[in-house]
VOGU-3710 file (C-alpha; in Angstrom, 3 decimals, decimal comma):
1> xxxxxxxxxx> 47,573/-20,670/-86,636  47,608/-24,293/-85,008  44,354/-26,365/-86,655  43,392/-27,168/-83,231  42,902/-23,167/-82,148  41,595/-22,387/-85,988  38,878/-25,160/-84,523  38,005/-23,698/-81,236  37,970/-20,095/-82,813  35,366/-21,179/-85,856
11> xxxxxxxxxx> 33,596/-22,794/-83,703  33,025/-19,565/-81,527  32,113/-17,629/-84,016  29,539/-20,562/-85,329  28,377/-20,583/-82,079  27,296/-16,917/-82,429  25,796/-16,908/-85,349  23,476/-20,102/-84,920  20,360/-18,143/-83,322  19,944/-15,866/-86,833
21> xxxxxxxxxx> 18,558/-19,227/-87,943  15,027/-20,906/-87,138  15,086/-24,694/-85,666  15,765/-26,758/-88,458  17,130/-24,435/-90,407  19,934/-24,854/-92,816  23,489/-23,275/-92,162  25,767/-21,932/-95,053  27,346/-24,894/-96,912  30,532/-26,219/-96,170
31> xxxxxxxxxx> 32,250/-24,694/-99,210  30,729/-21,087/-98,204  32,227/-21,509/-94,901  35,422/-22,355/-95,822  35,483/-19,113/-97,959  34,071/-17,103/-95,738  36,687/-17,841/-92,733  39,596/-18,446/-94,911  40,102/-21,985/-93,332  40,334/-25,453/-94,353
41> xxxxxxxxxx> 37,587/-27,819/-94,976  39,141/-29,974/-92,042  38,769/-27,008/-89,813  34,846/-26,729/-90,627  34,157/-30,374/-90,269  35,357/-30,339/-86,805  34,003/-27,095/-85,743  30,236/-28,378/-86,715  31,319/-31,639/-84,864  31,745/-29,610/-81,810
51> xxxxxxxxxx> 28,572/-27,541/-82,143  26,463/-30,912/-82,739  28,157/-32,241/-79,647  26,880/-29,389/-77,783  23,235/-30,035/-78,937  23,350/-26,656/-81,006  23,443/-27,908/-84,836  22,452/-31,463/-86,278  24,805/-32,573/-89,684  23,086/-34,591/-91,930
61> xxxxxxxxxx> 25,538/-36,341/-94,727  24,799/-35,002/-97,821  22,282/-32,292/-96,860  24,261/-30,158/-94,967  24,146/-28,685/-91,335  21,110/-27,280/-89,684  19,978/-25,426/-85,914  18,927/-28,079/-83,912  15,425/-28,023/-82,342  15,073/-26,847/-78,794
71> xxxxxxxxxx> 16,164/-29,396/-76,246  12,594/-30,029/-74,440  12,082/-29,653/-70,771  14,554/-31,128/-68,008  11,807/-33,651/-66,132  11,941/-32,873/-62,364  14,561/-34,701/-60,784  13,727/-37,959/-58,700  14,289/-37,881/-54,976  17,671/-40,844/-54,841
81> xxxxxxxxxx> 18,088/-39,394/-51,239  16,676/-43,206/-50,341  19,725/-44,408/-51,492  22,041/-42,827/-48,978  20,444/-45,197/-46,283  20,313/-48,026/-48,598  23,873/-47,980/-49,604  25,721/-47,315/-46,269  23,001/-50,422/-44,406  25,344/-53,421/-45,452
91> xxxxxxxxxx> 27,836/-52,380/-42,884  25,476/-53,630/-40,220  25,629/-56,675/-41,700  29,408/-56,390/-42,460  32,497/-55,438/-40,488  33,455/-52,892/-43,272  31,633/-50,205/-44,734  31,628/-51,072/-49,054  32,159/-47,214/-49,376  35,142/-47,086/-52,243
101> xxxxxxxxxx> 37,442/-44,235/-52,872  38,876/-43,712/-56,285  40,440/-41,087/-56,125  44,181/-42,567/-55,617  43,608/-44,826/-58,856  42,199/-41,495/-60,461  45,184/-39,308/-60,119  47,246/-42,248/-62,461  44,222/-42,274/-64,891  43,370/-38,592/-65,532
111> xxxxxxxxxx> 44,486/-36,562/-68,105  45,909/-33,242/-66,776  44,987/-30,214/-68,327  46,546/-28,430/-71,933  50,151/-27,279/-71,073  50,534/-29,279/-67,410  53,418/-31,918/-67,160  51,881/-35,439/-66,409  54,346/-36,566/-63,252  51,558/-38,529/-62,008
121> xxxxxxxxxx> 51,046/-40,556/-64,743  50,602/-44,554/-64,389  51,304/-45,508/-68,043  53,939/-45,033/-70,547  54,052/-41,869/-72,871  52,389/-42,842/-76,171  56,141/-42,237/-77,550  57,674/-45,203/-75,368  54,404/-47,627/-76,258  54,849/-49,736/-79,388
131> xxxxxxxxxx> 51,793/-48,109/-81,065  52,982/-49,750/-84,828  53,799/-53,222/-83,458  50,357/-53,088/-81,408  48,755/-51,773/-84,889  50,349/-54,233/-86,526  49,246/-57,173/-84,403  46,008/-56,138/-83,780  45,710/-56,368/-87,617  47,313/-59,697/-88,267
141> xxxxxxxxxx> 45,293/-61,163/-85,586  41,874/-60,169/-86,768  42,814/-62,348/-89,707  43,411/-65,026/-87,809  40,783/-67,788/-88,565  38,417/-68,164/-85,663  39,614/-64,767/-84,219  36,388/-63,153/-83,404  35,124/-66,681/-82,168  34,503/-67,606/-78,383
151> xxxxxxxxxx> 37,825/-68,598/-76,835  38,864/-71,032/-74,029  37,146/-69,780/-70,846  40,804/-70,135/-69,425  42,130/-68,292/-72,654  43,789/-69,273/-75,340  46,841/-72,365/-74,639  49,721/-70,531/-77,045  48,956/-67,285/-74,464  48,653/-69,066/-71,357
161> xxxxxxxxxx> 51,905/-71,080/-72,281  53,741/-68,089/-72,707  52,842/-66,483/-69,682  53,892/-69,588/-68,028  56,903/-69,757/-69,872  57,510/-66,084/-67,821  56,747/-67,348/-64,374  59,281/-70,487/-64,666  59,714/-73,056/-62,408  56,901/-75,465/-62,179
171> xxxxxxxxxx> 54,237/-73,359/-63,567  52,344/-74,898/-66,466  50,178/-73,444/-68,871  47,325/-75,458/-67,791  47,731/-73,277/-64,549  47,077/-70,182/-66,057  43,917/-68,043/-66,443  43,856/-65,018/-69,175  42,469/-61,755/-67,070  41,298/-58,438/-68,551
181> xxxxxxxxxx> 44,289/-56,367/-67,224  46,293/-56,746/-63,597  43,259/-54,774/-61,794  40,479/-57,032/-62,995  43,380/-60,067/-61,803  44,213/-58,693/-58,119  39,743/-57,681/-57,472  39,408/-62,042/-59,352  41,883/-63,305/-56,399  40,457/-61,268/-53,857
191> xxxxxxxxxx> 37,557/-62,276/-54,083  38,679/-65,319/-54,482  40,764/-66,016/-51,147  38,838/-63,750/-48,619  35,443/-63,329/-47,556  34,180/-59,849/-47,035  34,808/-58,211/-43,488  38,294/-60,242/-43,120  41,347/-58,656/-42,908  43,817/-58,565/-46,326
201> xxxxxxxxxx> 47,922/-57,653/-44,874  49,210/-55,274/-47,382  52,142/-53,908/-47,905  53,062/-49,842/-46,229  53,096/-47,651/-48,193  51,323/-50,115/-50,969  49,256/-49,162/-54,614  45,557/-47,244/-53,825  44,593/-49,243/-56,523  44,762/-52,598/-54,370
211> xxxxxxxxxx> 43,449/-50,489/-51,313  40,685/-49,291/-53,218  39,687/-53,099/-54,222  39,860/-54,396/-51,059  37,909/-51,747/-49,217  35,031/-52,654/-52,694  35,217/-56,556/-51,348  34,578/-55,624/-47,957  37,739/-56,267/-46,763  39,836/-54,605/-44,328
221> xxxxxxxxxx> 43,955/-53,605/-45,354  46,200/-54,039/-42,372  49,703/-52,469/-43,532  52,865/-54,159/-43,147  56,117/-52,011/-43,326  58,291/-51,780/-46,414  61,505/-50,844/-46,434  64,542/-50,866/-48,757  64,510/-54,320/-48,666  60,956/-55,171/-49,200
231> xxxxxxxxxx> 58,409/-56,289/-46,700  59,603/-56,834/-43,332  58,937/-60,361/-42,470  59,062/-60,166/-38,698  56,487/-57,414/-38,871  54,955/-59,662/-41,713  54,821/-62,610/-39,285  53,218/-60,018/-36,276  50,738/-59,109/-38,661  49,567/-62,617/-39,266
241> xxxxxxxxxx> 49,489/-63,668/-35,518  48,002/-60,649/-34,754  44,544/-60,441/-37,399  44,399/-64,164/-38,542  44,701/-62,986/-41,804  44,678/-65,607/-44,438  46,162/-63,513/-47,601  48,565/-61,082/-48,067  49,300/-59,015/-51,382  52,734/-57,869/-52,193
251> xxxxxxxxxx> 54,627/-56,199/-55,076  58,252/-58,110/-54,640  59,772/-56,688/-58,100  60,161/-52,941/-58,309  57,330/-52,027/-55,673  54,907/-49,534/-55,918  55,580/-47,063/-54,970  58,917/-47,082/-52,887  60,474/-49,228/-55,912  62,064/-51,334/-53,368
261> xxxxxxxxxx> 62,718/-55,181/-54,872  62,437/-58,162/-52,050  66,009/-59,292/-50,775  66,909/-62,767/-51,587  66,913/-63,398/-47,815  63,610/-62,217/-47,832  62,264/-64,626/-50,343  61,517/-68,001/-48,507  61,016/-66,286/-45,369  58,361/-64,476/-46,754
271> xxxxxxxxxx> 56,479/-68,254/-48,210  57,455/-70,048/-44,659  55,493/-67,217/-42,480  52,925/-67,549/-45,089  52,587/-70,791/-45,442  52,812/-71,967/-41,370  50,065/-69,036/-41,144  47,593/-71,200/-43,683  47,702/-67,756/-45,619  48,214/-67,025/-49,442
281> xxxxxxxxxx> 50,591/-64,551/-50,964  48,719/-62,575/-54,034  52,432/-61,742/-55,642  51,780/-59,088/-58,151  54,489/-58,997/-60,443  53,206/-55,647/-62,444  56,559/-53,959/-64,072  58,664/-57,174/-64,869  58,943/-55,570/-68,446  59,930/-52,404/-67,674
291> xxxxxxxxxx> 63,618/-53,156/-65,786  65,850/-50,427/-66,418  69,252/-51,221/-68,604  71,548/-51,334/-65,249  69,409/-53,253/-63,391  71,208/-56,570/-63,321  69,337/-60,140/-63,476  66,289/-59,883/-62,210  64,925/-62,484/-59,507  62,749/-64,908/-60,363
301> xxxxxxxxxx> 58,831/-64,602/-59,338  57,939/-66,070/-55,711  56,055/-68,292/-57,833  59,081/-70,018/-59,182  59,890/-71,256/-56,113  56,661/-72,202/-54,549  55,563/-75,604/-55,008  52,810/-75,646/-52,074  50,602/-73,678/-53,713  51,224/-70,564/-51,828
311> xxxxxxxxxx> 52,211/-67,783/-54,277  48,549/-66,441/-56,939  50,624/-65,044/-59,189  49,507/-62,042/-61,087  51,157/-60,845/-64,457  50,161/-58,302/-66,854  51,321/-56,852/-70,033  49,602/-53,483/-69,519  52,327/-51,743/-68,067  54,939/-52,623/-71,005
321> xxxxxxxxxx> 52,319/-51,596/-73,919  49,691/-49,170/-73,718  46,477/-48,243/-70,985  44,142/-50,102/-73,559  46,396/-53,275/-73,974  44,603/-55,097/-71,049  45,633/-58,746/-71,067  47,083/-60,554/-67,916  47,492/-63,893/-66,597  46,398/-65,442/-62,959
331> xxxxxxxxxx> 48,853/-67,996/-62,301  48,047/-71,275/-58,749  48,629/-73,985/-57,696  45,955/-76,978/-56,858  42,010/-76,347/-55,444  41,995/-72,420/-55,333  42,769/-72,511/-59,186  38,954/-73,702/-59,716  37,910/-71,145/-57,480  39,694/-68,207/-59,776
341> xxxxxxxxxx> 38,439/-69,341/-62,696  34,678/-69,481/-61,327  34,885/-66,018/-60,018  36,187/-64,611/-63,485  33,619/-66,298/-65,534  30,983/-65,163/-63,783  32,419/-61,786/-63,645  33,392/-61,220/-67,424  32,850/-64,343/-69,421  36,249/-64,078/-71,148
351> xxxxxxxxxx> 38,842/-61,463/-72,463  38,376/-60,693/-75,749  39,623/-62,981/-78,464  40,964/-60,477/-81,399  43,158/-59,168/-77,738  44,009/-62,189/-76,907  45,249/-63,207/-80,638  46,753/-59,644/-81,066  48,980/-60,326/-78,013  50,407/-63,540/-78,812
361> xxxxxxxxxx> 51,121/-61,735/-82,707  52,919/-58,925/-80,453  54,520/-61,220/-78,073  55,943/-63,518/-81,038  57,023/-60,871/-83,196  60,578/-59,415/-83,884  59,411/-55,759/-82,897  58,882/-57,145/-78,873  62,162/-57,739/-78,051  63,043/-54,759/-80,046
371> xxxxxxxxxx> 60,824/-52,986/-77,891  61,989/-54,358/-74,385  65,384/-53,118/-75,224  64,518/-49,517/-76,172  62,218/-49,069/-73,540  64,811/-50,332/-70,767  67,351/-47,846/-71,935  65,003/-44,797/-72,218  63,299/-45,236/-68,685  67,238/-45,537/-67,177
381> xxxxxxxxxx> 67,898/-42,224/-68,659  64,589/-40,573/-68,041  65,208/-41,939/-64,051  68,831/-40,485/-64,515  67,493/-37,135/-65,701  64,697/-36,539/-62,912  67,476/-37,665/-60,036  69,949/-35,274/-61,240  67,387/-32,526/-61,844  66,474/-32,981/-58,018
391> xxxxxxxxxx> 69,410/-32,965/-56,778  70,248/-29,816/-58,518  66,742/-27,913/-57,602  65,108/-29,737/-55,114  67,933/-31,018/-52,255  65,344/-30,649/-49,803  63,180/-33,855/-50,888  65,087/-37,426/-49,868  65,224/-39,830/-52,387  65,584/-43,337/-49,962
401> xxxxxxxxxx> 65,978/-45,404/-52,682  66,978/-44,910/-56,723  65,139/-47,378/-58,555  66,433/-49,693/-61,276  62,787/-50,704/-62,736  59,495/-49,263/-63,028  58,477/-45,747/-63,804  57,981/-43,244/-60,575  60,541/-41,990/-57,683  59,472/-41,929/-54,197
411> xxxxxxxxxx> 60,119/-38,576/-52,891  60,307/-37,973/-48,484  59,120/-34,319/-48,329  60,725/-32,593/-44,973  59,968/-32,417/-41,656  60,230/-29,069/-40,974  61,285/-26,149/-43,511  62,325/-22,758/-43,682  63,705/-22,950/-40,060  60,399/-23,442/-38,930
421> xxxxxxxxxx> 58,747/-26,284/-37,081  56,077/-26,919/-39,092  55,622/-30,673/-40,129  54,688/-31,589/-43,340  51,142/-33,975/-43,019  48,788/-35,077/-45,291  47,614/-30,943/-45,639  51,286/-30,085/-46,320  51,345/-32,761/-49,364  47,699/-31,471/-50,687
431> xxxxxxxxxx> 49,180/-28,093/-50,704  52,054/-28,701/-52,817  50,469/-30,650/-55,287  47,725/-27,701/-55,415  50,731/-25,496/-55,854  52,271/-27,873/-58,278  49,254/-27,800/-61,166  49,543/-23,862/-60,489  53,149/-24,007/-61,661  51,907/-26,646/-64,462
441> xxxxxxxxxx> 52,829/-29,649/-63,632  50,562/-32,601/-61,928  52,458/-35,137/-59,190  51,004/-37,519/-56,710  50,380/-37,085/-53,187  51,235/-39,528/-50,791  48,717/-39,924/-48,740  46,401/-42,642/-50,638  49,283/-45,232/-50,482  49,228/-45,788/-47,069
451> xxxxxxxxxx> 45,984/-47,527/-45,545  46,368/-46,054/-42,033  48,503/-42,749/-40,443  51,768/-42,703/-42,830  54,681/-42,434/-40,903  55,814/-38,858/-43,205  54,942/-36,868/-46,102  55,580/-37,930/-49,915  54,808/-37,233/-53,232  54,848/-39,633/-56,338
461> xxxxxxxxxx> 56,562/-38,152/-59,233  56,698/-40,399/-62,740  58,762/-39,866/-65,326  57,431/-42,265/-68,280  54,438/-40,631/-68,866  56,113/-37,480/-70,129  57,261/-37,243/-73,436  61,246/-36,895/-72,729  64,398/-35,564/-71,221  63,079/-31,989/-71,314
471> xxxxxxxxxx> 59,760/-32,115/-69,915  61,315/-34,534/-67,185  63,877/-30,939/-66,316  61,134/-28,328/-67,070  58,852/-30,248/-64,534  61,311/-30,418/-61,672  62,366/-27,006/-62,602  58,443/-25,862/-61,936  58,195/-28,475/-59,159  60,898/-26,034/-57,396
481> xxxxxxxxxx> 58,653/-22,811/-57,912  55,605/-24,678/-56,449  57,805/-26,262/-53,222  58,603/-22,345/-52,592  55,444/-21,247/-52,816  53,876/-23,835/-50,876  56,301/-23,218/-47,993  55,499/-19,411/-47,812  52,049/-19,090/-49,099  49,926/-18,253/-46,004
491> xxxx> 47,282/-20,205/-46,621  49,018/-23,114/-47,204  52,084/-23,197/-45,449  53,767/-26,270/-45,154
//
């Protein structure tokens, strides 16, 4: 019997047995459960944990465990209806509502249920992240003298210098601000470079993580097309003369989520329309780390090559590590360098210092590059397993564009199927990713990366945040029983 089941099934019977006691009574020992049930002392320890999470048994070291007293009475709820009005009033005084949907950034965060495949997953499996080299850091760098001091405001010069170092061209490290992760970085330069109700150009389809910020500053996304190329920059310069935007936030490396990297031609056109339209590009440069092994040389950040002070670069480690490792770097040029660093110290002080210190241990030691190289050639094979395991069950979904970085495929779902007519919308996405976690496996729909009507239907699918080759074929293979049943299931046929 698995411990974790010998847990839940102790615990059951526990639970059963807990009223033949008076409050504050005292359950059998330890020792006399452990004979009783025939399990191992590991197994009773965590079974009373569970029952004294539940508020049905208090443990007391030494003494033993006993039936907790009787919770007492719920006080009557308060009336927060007042609130409602409250909260939706600053749109009178704003042109956007500051009502924020998570859900998009959710999806990438949860945890699916026991026994569903995580193809929605924004983060590497814990079996790609370098969980002994972080360990190891982490403990090197809390005996650092000075570690758990107050750092720099700005963050600690080696760090800052590295991240430079990363950006090239005439980026110094005097230029560079430590952030708490990329999101805490794009909602600091937001803030920073428009004021709520103005419009932000994004790009189409773009990450519901950036539309979800913008929409929380009060500002209002206006999508610019993406195509295999990147951002379009005729429809880029459009967008400009049309809103008088004066920022515009773009993934050039790898994009999420069509994976699309921005043509060379692209480059300086992109920094001219930006620059003749007084605007700023917010480049966030978010998978840099995790190029695949036959990607090629990768371009160089638009902040390499922007000496006017266009490009607030954004950096993050995050992606390349682990969910918890959340240290990034804000990277400008000249007066709106001030500004960044006023918003983030008013908004969190500092990042950490023992993170800070355990990232330039990390960063310095043998075990990153060691990393780097591993992890490149295990996401090119876990890419090269989920294309061919389309192709083979799944011909019907169109794969524009085969990735050589990042961690997700951006999958075109049909416009008609079965010989019908039927389109598939927004509903026909919701219903396959309902039919999807029925079949056991959890994708993303596409819906919350566009910030008006998409042009089609898509679906996310990841495959880092599985644990390997075989749960990256079993997923697709259940991913094909869900796509049948969502086409010919009444209720929600797509």
């Amino acid at each position: 019997m698995q411990q974790r089941s010998s847990v839940g099934e102790l615990a059951d019977k526990l639970r059963r047995e807990v009223d033949r006691y008076s409050p504050g009574g005292k359950l059998p020992s330890s020792r006399a459960l452990v004979e009783r049930f025939r399990v191992s002392p590991v197994t009773v320890s965590r079974a009373l944990a569970q029952l004294a999470a539940e508020g049905l048994v208090v443990t007391r070291p030494g003494a033993g465990a006993f039936r907790a007293h009787p919770h007492p009475a719920e006080p009557p709820a308060g009336d927060t209806s007042w609130q409602e009005v409250t909260l939706s009033a600053d749109g009178a005084a704003d042109l956007v509502p500051r009502t924020v949907d998570a859900s998009g950034v959710a999806v990438s965060l949860s945890v699916p249920p026991p026994g569903v495949l995580e193809f929605s997953g924004g983060y590497l499996h814990p079996s790609l992240q370098p969980e002994r080299a972080m360990a190891a850091a982490l403990a090197r760098a809390g005996r650092r003298p000075g570690a758990w001091g107050r750092p720099p405001l700005e963050g600690l010069p080696e760090l800052r210098e590295w991240f430079a170092r990363g950006i090239g061209g005439a980026v110094t490290a005097a230029e560079v601000l430590i952030a708490a992760g990329g999101q805490a970085a794009l909602a600091t330069a937001l803030r920073a470079l428009a004021p709520p109700g103005a419009p932000v150009l994004v790009e189409s389809p773009t990450y519901p993580g950036m539309l979800a910020l913008a929409r929380a500053a009060g500002l209002r996304p206006v999508p610019v097309p993406v195509d295999p190329d990147g951002v379009r920059p005729d429809l880029l310069a459009d967008a400009f003369h049309a809103t008088g935007a004066r920022v515009f936030v773009c993934q050039p490396l790898f994009q999420n989520p069509t994976g699309a990297v921005l043509a060379p031609g692209r480059r300086g056109e992109v920094l001219r329309i930006a620059r003749e339209a007084g605007a700023f590009v917010v480049e966030d440069d978010f998978v840099r780390r995790l190029v695949h092994a036959d990607a090629g040389p990768l371009p160089r950040p638009l902040a390499a090559d922007d000496p006017d002070g266009v490009v607030v670069h954004v950096g993050s480690l995050t992606k390349a590590t682990s969910p918890s490792f959340r240290v990034s770097a804000l990277a400008a040029h000249g007066p709106v360098l001030e500004r960044l660093r006023a918003i983030q110290v008013v908004d969190s002080f500092f990042v950490p210092r023992p993170l800070q210190e355990a990232a330039l241990e990390l960063v310095g030691s043998p075990a990153w590059p060691r990393h780097l190289r591993a992890l490149s050639a295990e996401l090119k094979a876990r890419r090269d397993t989920m294309t061919g395991a389309l192709a083979r069950h799944l011909p019907e979904l169109a794969l524009p564009h085969i990735p050589s970085g990042g961690y997700h495929l951006w999958l075109r779902l049909p416009d008609g199927t079965g010989g019908t007519s039927r389109a598939f919308g927004s509903g026909g996405e919701a219903a396959l990713a309902a039919a999807a976690l029925r079949a056991g496996v959890a994708l993303t729909p596409g819906r919350p990366y566009f910030s008006a009507e998409p042009p089609a239907a898509h679906i996310r699918l990841s495959f880092a945040a599985v644990a390997g080759a075989g749960e990256i074929a079993e997923g697709v293979r259940r991913l094909r029983t869900a796509y049948d049943e969502a086409v010919r299931g009444p209720a929600g046929a797509l």
